[in-house]
C-alpha positions in Angstrom: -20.0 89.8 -3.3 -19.0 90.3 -7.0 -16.1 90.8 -5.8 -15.7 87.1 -4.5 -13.8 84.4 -6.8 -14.1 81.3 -4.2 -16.2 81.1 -1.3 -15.5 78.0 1.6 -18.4 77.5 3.7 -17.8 74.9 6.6 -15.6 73.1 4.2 -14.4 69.3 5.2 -12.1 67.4 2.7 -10.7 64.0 2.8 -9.5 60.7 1.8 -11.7 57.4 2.8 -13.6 59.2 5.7 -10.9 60.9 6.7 -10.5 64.3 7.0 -7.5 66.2 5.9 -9.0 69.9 6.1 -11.8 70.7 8.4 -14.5 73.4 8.5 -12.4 76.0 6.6 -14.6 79.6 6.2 -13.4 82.5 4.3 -13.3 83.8 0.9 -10.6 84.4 -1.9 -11.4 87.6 -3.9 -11.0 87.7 -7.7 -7.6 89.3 -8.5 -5.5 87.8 -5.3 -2.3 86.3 -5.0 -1.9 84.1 -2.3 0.4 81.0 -1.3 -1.0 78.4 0.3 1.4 76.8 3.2 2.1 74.4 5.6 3.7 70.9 6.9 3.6 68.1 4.7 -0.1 66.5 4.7 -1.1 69.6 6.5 -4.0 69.5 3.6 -2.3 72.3 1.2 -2.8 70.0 -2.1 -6.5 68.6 -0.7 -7.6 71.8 -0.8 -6.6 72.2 -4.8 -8.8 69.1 -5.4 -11.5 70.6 -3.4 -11.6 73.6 -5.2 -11.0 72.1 -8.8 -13.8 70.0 -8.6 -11.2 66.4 -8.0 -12.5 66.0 -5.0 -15.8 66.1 -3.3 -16.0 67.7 -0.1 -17.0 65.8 3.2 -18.8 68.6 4.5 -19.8 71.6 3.8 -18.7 73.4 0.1 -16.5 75.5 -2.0 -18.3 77.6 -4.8 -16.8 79.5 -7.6 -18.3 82.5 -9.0 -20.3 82.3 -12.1 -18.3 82.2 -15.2 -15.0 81.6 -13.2 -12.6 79.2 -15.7 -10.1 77.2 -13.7 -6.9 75.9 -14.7 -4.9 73.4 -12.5 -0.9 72.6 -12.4 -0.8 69.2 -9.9 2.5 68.4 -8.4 5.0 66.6 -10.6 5.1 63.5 -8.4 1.2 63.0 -9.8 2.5 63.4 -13.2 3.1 60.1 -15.4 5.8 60.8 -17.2 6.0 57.1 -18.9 2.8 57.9 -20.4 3.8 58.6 -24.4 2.0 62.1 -24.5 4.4 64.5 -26.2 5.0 68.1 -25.6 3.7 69.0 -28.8 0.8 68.1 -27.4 1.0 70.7 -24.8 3.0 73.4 -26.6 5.1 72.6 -29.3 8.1 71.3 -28.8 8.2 67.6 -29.9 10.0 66.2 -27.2 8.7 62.9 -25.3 7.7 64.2 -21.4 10.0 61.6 -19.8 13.0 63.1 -21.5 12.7 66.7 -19.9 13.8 67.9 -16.9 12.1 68.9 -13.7 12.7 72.8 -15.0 11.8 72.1 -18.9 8.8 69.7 -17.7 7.6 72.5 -15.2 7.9 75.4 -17.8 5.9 72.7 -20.4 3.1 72.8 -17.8 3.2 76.6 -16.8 2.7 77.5 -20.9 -0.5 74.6 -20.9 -2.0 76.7 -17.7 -1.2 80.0 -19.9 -3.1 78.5 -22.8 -5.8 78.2 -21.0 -6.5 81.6 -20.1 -7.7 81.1 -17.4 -9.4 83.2 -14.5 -8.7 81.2 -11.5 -4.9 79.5 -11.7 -4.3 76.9 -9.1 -0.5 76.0 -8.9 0.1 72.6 -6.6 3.4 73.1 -5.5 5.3 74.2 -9.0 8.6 75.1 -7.2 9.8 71.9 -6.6 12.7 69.9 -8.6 13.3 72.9 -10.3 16.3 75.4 -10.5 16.6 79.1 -9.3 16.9 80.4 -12.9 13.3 78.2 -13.5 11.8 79.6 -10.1 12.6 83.1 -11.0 11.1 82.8 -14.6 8.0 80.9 -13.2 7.8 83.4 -10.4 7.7 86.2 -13.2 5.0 84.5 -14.8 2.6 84.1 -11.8 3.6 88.0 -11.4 2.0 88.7 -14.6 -0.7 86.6 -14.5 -1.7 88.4 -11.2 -0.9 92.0 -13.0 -3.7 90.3 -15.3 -6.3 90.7 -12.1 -6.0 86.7 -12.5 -6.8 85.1 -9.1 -4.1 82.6 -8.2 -3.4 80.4 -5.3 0.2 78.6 -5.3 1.0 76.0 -2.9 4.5 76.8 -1.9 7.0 75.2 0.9 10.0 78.4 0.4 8.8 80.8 3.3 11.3 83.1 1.8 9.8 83.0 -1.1 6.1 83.7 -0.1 7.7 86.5 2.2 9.0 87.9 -1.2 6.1 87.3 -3.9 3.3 86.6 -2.2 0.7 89.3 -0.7 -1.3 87.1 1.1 -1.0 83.4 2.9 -3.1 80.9 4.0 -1.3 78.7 7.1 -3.1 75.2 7.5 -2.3 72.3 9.4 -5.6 70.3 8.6 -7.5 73.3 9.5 -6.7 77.6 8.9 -4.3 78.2 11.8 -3.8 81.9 9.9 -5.5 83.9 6.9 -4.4 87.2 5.3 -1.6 89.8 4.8 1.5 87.4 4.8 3.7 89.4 7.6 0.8 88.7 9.8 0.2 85.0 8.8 4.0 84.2 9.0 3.9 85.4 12.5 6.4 83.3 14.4 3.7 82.5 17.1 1.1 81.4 14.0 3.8 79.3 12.8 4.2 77.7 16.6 0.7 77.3 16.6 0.7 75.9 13.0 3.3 72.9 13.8 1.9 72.2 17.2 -1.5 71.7 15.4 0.5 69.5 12.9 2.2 67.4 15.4 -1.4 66.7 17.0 -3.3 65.2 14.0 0.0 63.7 12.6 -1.0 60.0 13.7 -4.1 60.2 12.8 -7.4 62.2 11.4 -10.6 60.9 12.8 -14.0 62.5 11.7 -14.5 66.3 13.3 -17.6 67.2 14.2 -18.4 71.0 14.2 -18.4 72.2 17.7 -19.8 75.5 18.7 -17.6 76.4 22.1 -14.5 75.2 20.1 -15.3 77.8 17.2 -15.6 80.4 19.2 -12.7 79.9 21.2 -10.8 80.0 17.8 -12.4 83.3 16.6 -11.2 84.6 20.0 -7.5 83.3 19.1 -7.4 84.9 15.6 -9.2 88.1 16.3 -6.4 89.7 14.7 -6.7 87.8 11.1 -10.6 88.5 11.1 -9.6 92.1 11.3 -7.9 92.0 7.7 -11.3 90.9 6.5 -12.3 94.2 4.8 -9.4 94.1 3.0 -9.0 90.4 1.8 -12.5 88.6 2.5 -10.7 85.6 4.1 -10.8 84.7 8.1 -10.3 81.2 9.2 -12.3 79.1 11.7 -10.7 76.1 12.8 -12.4 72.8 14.3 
């Protein structure tokens, strides 16, 4: 278990009673890289409040290993970039934040996570509204940070671009549809399965009890991710 950076244990998050992940299981072991992916309000960024501490879990918990630091990039769009805090502040570059660009702003951000120093990074998202040259740079960044034995979970939409950086995936759509190496996760079939899942709780989330027969139909669906488990400590268990 020292080996263990985050652990989920039955883990329910959500907004007002309603769930937007349910009863996620699994561990992330110290030293991973792994993309986090998904639908829109499949739960990707839910689960980056869960486990920073921003948001307090329905059910069940998320723990992080003693001594564990945690540094957390949210997505831009939850940025207020009216407010008059200057870069300075964050680096040193004396610029007001609503005068940069999505690429200087996101670069800004990336060197406050890096001042940190951080053990656990948790990137919401950080792709977006920025250029290749900016992805590239940012992308060699998180590559060093993980040559650091950092552990560092990136939500990311490019499934390109997981397929090229990223050595593990977690697929949700408001619950794990697939955990582990990412060719197995980006399966086409888990991906079928991930936006049929999607398309059923898009309407609506209404509270998810755990249910036994349910579970262990699941397990019996992803027999193949619980066999990377020796190797990543992650499995899913859907509701």
């Amino acid at each position: 278990m020292t080996n263990t950076c985050l652990t989920f244990r039955d883990l329910t998050l959500g907004y007002n009673s309603h769930p937007a992940i349910h009863h996620l299981d699994g561990t992330i072991r110290k030293g991973s890289l792994t993309a986090v992916v998904g639908a829109n309000g499949s739960g990707k960024s839910t689960l980056m409040k869960g486990i920073v501490g921003v948001l307090k879990p329905m059910a069940g918990t998320v723990t992080r290993a003693p001594g564990v630091r945690a540094a957390y990039l949210p997505q831009q769009s939850e940025l207020d970039r009216s407010f008059p805090a200057r870069v300075v502040d964050l680096v040193s570059l004396g610029l007001w934040i609503d005068t940069l660009s999505g690429g200087q702003l996101q670069r800004t951000l990336f060197a406050r996570v890096l001042l940190q120093d951080a053990d656990l990074i948790l990137l919401d998202e950080p792709f977006n509204a920025v250029d290749a040259k900016t992805v590239g740079d940012l992308i060699a960044l998180i590559k060093r940070w993980h040559g650091e034995e950092r552990t560092i979970m990136v939500v990311v939409h490019d499934l390109d671009l997981v397929r090229e950086n990223f050595p593990e995936t977690l697929l949700l759509a408001r619950q794990p549809v697939a955990w582990g190496e990412t060719r197995d996760t980006l399966r086409p079939e888990n991906l079928l399965r991930a936006r049929r899942f999607h398309e059923a709780w898009e309407e609506n989330a209404p509270w998810c009890e755990p249910d036994e027969n349910a579970h262990g139909h699941d397990h019996h669906d992803h027999a193949h991710v619980h066999d990377h488990d020796h190797h990543h400590g992650a499995g899913p268990r859907a509701a």
